[in-house]
C-alpha positions in Angstrom: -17.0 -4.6 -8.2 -15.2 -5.8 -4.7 -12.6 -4.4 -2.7 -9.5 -6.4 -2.5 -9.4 -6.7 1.4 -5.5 -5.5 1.6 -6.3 -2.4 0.0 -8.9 0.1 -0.5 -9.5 0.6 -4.1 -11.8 -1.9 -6.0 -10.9 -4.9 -7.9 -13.4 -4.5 -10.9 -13.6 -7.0 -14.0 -14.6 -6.1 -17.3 -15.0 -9.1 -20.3 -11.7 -8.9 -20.9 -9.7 -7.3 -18.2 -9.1 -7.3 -14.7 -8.9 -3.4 -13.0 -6.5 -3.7 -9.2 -4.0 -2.1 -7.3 -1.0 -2.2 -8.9 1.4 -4.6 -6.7 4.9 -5.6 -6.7 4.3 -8.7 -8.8 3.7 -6.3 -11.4 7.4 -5.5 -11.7 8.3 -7.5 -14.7 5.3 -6.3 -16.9 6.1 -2.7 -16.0 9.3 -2.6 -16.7 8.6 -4.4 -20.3 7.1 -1.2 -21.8 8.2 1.1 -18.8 11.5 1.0 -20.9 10.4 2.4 -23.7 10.9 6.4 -23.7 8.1 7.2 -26.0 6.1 5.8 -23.8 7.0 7.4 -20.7 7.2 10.6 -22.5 4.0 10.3 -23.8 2.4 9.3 -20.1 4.6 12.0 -18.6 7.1 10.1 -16.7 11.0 9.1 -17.2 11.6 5.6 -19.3 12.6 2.7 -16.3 15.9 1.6 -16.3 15.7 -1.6 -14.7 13.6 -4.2 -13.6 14.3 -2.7 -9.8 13.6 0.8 -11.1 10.2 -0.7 -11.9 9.6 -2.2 -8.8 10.6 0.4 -6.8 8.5 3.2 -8.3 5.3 0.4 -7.3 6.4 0.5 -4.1 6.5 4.4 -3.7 3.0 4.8 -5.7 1.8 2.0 -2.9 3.3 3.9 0.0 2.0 7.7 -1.6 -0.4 8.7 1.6 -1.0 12.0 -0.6 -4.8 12.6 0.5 -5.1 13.9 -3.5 -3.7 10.6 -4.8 -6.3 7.9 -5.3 -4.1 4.8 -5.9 -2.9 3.5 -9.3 -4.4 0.6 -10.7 -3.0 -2.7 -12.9 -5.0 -3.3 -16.3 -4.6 -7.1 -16.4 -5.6 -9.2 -19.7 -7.6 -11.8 -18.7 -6.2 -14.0 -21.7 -3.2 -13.9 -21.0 -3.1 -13.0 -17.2 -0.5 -10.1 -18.0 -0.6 -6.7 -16.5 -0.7 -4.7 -20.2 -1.0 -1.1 -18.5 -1.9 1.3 -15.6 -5.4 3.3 -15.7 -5.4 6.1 -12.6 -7.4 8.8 -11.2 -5.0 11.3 -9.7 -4.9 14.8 -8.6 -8.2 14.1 -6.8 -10.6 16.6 -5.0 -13.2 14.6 -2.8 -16.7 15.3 -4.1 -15.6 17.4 -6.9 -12.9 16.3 -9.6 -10.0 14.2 -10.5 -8.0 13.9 -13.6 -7.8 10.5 -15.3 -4.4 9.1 -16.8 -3.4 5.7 -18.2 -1.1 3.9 -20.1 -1.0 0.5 -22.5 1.8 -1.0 -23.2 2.8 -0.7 -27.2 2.2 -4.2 -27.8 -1.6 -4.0 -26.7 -2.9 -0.7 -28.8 -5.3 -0.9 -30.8 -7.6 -3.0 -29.2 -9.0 -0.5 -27.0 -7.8 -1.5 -23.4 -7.4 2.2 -22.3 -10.9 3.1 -23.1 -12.1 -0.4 -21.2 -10.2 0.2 -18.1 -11.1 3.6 -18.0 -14.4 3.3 -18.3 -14.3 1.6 -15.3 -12.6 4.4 -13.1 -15.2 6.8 -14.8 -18.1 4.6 -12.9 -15.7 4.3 -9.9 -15.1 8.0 -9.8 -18.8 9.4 -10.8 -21.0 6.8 -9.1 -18.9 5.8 -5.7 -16.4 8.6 -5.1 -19.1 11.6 -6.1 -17.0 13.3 -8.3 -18.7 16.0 -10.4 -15.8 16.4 -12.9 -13.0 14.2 -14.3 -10.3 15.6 -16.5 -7.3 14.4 -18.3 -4.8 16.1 -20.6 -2.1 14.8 -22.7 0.4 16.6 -24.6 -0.4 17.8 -28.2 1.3 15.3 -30.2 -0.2 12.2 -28.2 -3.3 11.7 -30.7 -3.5 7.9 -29.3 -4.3 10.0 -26.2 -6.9 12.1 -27.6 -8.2 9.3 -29.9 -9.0 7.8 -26.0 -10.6 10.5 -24.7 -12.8 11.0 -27.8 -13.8 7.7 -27.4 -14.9 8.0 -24.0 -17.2 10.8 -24.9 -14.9 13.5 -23.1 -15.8 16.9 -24.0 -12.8 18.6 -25.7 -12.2 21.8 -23.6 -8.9 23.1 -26.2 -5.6 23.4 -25.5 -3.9 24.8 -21.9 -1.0 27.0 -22.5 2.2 26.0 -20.4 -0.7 24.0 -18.5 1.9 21.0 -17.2 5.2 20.8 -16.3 6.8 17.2 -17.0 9.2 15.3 -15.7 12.2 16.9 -17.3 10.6 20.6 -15.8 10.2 21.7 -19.1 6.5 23.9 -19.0 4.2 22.8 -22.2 0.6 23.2 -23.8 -1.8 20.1 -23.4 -4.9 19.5 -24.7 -7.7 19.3 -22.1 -10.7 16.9 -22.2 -13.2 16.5 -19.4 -16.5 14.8 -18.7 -19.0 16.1 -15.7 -21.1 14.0 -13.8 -24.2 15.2 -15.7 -22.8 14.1 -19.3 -21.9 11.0 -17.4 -25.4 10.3 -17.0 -26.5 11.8 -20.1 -24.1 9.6 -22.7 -23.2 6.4 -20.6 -26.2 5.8 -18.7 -28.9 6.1 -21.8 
C-alpha cells in the first residue's frame, strides 16, 4: 500500500484492481453507470444527468473537509484501465467505526469487484485507521448488496426500522451487517 503524494488516502493494488482517490478523470466512467437509476437507488444517491453532473459531484466529494468523511475511492480494472466502481468508508468515528459502501457498475457484477475492493478498505480501516467496528447497510431489496456483505464475512445484525433516510427523504428499513476488529482477526487473518 502507498499513499498517493496529492492526497492522503492509499493507493492500494489488488491482482486485478487498482483502489485510489477518486479524481476528476474519473468523470466519463462515473457517469456511464452513474446514469442508471437503479443503480443510484440501490447505492442511495440520485441517477447523474450528465457527464458534468458526474464530474461535479467528484469535485464536491474531493473538496468534503467533513472530519467524519474519509474520502471516496476509484475501483480501477487493471485490464482494462477503467474505473468500474467506487468502494468508501464513510460516516467515520476515529478509533471506533465506520460504515462501508460501494458500488460496481452493472456491466462488471458478478465477478466479485465489490468484495475485492472492499476487502481492501477493511485492512485499511482495521489495521491502519484502528477502527474497532465497520458497518454497512443496504436497503432490503438490494440482495447483490447482502450477497457482498455475506461474502465478506459481515455478521448480519437484522434489519433497522426507518434506519436511513435516502436521497428522496423518504425514511426506510435496511438491513444491517457489521464486522468488529476481533472477527477481523478471527476470519481474515487465520
Amino acid at each position: 500500500m502507498r499513499t498517493n503524494f496529492k492526497s492522503r488516502l492509499p493507493v492500494i493494488e489488488t491482482e486485478r484492481l487498482i483502489i485510489r482517490e477518486i479524481e476528476a478523470i474519473d468523470a466519463e466512467d462515473f457517469y456511464e453507470y452513474g446514469k442508471i437509476v437503479s443503480v443510484g437507488d440501490a447505492a442511495g444517491w440520485e441517477a447523474h444527468f450528465s457527464k458534468y453532473d458526474s464530474k461535479m459531484r467528484i469535485e464536491i466529494m474531493r473538496k468534503k473537509s467533513d472530519p467524519n468523511y474519509l474520502g471516496l475511492f476509484s475501483i480501477i480494472l487493471k485490464s482494462e484501465n477503467k474505473m468500474i466502481g467506487t468502494v468508501e468508508l464513510h460516516s467515520y468515528l476515529p478509533k471506533f467505526k465506520a460504515e462501508l459502501g460501494y458500488t460496481v457498475n452493472p456491466r462488471y457484477w458478478g465477478n466479485s469487484y465489490a468484495v475485492e475492493a472492499s476487502k481492501t478498505l477493511l485492512k485499511w480501516g482495521f489495521e491502519d485507521l484502528g477502527l474497532k467496528r465497520i458497518e454497512c447497510s443496504c436497503y432490503l431489496d438490494n440482495l447483490q448488496s447482502m450477497k457482498v456483505c455475506e461474502k465478506l464475512l459481515f455478521t448480519n445484525e437484522g434489519i433497522k426500522k426507518r434506519g436511513y433516510i435516502n436521497f428522496k427523504g423518504e425514511c426506510v428499513d435496511i438491513m444491517t451487517y457489521a464486522l468488529t476488529i476481533d472477527e477481523y482477526y478471527e476470519r481474515y487473518k487465520k
